[in-house]
Residue, then its C-alpha position, 0 to 999 in steps of 0.5 A: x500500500x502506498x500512502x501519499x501526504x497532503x501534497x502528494x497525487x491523491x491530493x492534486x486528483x481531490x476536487x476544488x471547492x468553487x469561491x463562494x459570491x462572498x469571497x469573490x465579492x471582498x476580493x473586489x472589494x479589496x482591488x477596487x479599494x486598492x485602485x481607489x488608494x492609487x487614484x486618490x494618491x495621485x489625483x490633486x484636490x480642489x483645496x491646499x493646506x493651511x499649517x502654522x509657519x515660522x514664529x517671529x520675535x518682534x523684540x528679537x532678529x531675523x536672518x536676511x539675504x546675507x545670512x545675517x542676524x539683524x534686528x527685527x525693530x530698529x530706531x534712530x533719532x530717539x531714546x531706546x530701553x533694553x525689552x525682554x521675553x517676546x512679543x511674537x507675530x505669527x504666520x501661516x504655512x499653505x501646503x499646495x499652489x495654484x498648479x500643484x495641489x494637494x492630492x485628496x489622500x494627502x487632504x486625510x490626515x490634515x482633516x483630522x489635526x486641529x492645527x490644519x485647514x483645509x480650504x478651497x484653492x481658489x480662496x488662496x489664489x484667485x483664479x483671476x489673479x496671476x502669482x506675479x500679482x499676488x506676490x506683489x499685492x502681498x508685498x505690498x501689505x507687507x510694507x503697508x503694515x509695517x507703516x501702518x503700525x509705525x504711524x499707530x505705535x508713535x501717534x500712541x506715544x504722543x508723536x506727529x506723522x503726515x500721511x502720504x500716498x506713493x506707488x510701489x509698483x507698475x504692473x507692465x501691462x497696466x493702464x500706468x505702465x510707461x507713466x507712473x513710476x515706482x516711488x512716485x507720490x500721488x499729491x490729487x486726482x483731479x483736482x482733490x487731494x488723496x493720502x490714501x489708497x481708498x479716496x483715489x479708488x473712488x474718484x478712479x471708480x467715478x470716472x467710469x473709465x474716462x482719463x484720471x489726471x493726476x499730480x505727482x511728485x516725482x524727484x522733487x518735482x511736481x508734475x501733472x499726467x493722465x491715465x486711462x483707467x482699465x476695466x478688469x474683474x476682480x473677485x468676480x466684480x468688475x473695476x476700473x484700475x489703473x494697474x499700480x499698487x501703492x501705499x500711504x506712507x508716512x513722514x515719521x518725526x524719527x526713523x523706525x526700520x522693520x526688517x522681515x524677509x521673505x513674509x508677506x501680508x498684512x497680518x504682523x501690524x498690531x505685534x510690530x506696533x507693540x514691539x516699537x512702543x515696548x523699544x521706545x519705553x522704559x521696562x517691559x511692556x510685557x513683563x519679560x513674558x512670552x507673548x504672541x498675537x496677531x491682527x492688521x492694524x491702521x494708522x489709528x490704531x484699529x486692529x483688524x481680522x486676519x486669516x489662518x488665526x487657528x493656525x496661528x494660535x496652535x504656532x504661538x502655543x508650540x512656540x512656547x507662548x502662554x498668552x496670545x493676542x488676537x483681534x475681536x473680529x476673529x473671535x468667532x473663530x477663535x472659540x473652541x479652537x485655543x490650544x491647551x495651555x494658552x491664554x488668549x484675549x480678544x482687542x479691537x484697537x492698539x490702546x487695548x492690546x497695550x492694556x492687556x500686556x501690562x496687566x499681563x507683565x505686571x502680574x494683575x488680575x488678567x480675569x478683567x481682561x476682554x476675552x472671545x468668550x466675553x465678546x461673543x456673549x456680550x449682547x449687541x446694543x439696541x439702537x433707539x429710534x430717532x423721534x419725528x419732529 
């Protein structure tokens, strides 16, 4: 008698059992998730990533071009005290551009980390906007803020600034190109003064496409020139521009120089306001503290909403802060999304940030202090109706 194992002849002559439909089922099941993953690992979303991105120490310095350690903040013409801990401004990270996106598997785990959004591409880069002029517009905020908060933090400290308007650039194919030029100042259009860039847009946008005349200061020179403006749309809207972005600046009574490379936007205005006003007063504004905030700022002192704040407040918290500043109009944002371990109240203006950090510093009672909480609860004040005569 021969006996064969489980390998052997008998068991190759032994009848196969065919699949059940349940297994065959979860066989393709299987292969199609598996073709699923592949698509999803390749396939670019409609959205990018928002992360936090760098911390900056406005009391501190910064590397530039050259690979130098120069100060964020820089005065002359004026009395400067030494500062201590941090008053740090914020950015934020996107994780894709307009052509190269995130893929929808790389979307998953962003998804899931509170420290991340996940927002529509578009709302980042306009599709009606080349990256050319986004980066020019960002730079130009950036600028913008920093003279902004350099007129708010010395008209807090009792100094006189004189508003101009200039011109940052010339877009080549604008309707300015070949007649105004980087650094020119805007004296009037058409006869009324402007110092801002509101009050030229709308005379531009009165017009309705008829020729601006302008007076210019162009190296100590006055003189008088004529655009057409160009109808364009932007944000679905359609405009008249004449194809510049320009600034208002400011004659200052004394030199202040902020150096930030290579970020862009409006976002840091309220934190270099703080930082100067600590620079150029004795103590510590902040008690020697670490805290950071964020908000636009303009030259009265107004502080305004940013974007990405919950980015920024998961930033602030790993970078080590305990408190955090951040504008009233954000607040809707801000409740249920602070980080374990920060402390975070809410400021319209520059007078109430400078409020809270010397309650802050000083070691005070902070529980008086304006919280999102408190704001969001506080009840929008009823307004009495005007009696007839």
């Amino acid at each position: 008698m021969t006996l064969f194992d489980e390998t052997g002849p008998a068991a190759s002559e032994r009848p196969r059992r065919p699949r059940s439909r349940a297994g065959v089922a979860g066989i393709w099941a299987l292969v199609v998730a598996l073709v699923a993953l592949l698509v999803l690992s390749f396939l670019p979303s409609a959205y990018v990533i928002e992360t936090p991105g760098p911390v900056f120490n406005t009391l501190g310095t910064v590397q530039n071009d050259q690979k130098q350690q120069v100060p964020i903040i820089t005065v002359s013409g004026a009395t400067t005290y030494p500062t201590a801990g941090e008053l740090s401004l914020l950015t934020v990270q996107v994780v894709g551009t307009a052509d190269a996106r995130p893929s929808w598997l790389e979307l998953i785990p962003a998804f899931f980390d509170p420290s991340r959004s996940i927002v529509p591409a578009d709302a980042i880069y306009p599709p009606d906007q080349t990256s050319q002029q986004l980066s020019d517009q960002s730079s130009a905020q950036m600028v913008d803020s920093q003279q902004e908060a350099t007129a708010a933090a010395l008209t807090h400290l009792g100094y006189t600034v004189t508003p101009y308007l200039s011109v940052y650039s010339v877009e080549s194919d604008g309707a300015a190109n070949g007649v105004l030029q980087k650094d020119d100042v805007v004296e009037s259009a058409d006869g009324t003064a402007v110092t801002d860039v509101a009050s030229l847009r709308a005379i531009i946008a009165a017009k309705d496409g008829a020729p601006v005349s302008l007076t210019i200061q162009r190296g100590g020179t006055t003189q008088q020139v004529s655009i057409t403006p160009k109808q364009q749309i932007i944000n679905g809207q359609s405009t008249w521009l004449i194809g510049v972005s320009l600034l208002t600046q400011f004659h200052f009574p004394i030199d202040v120089k902020l150096q930030l490379f290579n970020v862009g936007g409006p976002s840091a205005g309220m934190m270099f306001a703080l930082g100067i006003i600590d620079t150029l007063t004795p103590g510590n504004l902040n008690g020697g503290k670490n805290v950071a905030g964020t908000g636009t700022i303009d030259a009265a002192g107004e502080v305004g909403a940013i974007g990405g704040i919950r980015q920024k407040m998961y930033g602030a918290r790993s970078s080590g802060a305990e408190y955090f500043l951040a504008p009233a109009d954000n607040c809707d944002e801000v409740v249920g999304h602070i980080p374990q371990g920060l402390s975070v109240y809410a400021v319209s203006t520059l007078d109430d940030a400078v409020k809270d950090l010397t309650v802050i510093g000083s070691g005070g009672d902070t529980s008086t202090l304006a919280t999102c909480s408190t704001v969001m609860a506080s009840p929008t004040p009823s307004v009495s109706p005007t009696p007839t005569p």
